[in-house]
MARMAR-707541 format. One record per residue (C-alpha): residue number from 1; residue in three letters; x, y, z. Coordinates in Angstrom, 3 decimals. Each point is the difference from the previous one (the first is absolute). Last residue first. Layout:
<nodes>
kolti = NUM	fifi = ALA	px = X	py = Y	pz = Z
...
</nodes>
This chain:
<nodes>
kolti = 68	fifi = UNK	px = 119.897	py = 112.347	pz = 125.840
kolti = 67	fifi = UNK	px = -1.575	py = 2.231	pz = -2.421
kolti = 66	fifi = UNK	px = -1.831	py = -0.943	pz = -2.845
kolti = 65	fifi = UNK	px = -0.338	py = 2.158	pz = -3.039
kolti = 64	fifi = UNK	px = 2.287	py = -1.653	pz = -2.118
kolti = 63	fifi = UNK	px = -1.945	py = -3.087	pz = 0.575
kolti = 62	fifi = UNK	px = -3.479	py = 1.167	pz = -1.053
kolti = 61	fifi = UNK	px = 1.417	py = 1.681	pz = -2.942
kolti = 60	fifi = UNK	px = 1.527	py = -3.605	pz = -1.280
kolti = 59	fifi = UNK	px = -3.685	py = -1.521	pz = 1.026
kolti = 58	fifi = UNK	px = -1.796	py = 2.270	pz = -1.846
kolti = 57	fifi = UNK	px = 2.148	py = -0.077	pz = -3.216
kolti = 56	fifi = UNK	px = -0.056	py = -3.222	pz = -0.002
kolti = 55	fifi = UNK	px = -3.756	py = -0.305	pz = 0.045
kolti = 54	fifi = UNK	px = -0.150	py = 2.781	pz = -2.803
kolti = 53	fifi = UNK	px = 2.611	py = -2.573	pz = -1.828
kolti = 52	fifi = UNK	px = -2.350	py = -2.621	pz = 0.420
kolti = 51	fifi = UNK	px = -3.166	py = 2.375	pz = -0.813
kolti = 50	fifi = UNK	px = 1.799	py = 1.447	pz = -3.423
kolti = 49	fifi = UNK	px = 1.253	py = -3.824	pz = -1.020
kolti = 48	fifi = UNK	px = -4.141	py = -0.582	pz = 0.162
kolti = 47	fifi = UNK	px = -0.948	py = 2.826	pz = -2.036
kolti = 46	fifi = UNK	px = 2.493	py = -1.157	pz = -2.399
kolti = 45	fifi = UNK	px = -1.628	py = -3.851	pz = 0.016
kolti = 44	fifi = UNK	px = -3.040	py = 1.810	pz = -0.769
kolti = 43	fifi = UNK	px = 1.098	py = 2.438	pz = -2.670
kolti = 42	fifi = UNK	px = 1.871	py = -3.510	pz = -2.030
kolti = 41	fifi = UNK	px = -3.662	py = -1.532	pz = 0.200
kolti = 40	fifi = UNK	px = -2.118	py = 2.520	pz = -1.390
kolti = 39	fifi = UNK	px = 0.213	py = 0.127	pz = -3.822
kolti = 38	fifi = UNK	px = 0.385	py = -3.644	pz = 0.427
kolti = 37	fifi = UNK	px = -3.599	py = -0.419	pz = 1.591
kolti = 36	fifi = UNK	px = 0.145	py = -0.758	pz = 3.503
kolti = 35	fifi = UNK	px = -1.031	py = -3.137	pz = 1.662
kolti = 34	fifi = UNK	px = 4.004	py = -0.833	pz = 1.635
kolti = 33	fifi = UNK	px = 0.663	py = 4.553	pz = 0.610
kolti = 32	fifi = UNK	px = -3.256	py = -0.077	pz = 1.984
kolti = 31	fifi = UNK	px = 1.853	py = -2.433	pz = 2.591
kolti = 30	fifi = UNK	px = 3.366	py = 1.827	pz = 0.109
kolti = 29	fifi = UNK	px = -1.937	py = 3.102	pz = -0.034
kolti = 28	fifi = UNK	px = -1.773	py = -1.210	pz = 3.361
kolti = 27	fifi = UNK	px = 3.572	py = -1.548	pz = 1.456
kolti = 26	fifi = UNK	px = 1.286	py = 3.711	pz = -0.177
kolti = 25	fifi = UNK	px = -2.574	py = 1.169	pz = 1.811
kolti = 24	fifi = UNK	px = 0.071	py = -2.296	pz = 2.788
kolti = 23	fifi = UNK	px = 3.952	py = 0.815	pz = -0.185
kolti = 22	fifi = UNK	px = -0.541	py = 3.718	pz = 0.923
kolti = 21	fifi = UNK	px = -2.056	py = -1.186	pz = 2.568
kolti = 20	fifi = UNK	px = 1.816	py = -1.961	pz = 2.113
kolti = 19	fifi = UNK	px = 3.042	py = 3.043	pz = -1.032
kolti = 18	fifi = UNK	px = -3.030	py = 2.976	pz = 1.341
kolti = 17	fifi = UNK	px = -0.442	py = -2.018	pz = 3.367
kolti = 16	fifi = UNK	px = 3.878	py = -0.806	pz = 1.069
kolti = 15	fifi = UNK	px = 0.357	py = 3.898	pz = -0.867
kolti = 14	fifi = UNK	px = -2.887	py = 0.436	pz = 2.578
kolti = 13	fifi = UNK	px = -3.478	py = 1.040	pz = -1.070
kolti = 12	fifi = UNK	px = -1.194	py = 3.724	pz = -0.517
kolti = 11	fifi = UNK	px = 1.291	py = 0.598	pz = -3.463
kolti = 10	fifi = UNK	px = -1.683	py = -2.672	pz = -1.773
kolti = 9	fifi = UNK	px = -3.512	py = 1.287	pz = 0.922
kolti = 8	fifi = UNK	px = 0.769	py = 3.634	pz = -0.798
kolti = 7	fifi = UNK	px = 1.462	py = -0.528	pz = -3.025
kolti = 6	fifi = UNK	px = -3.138	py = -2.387	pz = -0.829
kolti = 5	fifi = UNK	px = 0.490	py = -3.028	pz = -2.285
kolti = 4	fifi = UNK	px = -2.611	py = -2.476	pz = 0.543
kolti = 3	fifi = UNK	px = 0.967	py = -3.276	pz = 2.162
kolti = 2	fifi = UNK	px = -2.682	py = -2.812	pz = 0.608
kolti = 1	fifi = UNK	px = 1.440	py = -2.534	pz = -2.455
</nodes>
């Protein structure tokens, strides 16, 4: 995975952009969540839920900022 987390950076692209990437994240602590110690484990697959619902959150602004 290429993606750092920058403010800046994830505030420039598209709404479309930031909810791609919001689940790229969210697939990363799914995968470190499977190899990580128990102490660990529940956090990841938290931090994951967080970047869905971030990515719903996105996309739910997105659309009640659209005009026709």
């Amino acid at each position: 995975m290429k993606y750092r987390f920058n403010a800046d950076e994830w505030a420039q692209p598209s709404a479309k952009e930031q909810v791609r990437r919001s689940h790229l994240m969210a697939e990363e602590a799914r995968k470190l969540s499977l190899r990580a110690p128990p102490i660990l484990k529940k956090r990841y697959v938290s931090l994951a839920k967080e970047w869905e619902t971030l990515a719903t959150e996105i996309e739910d602004a997105a659309k009640s900022t659209d005009v026709d």
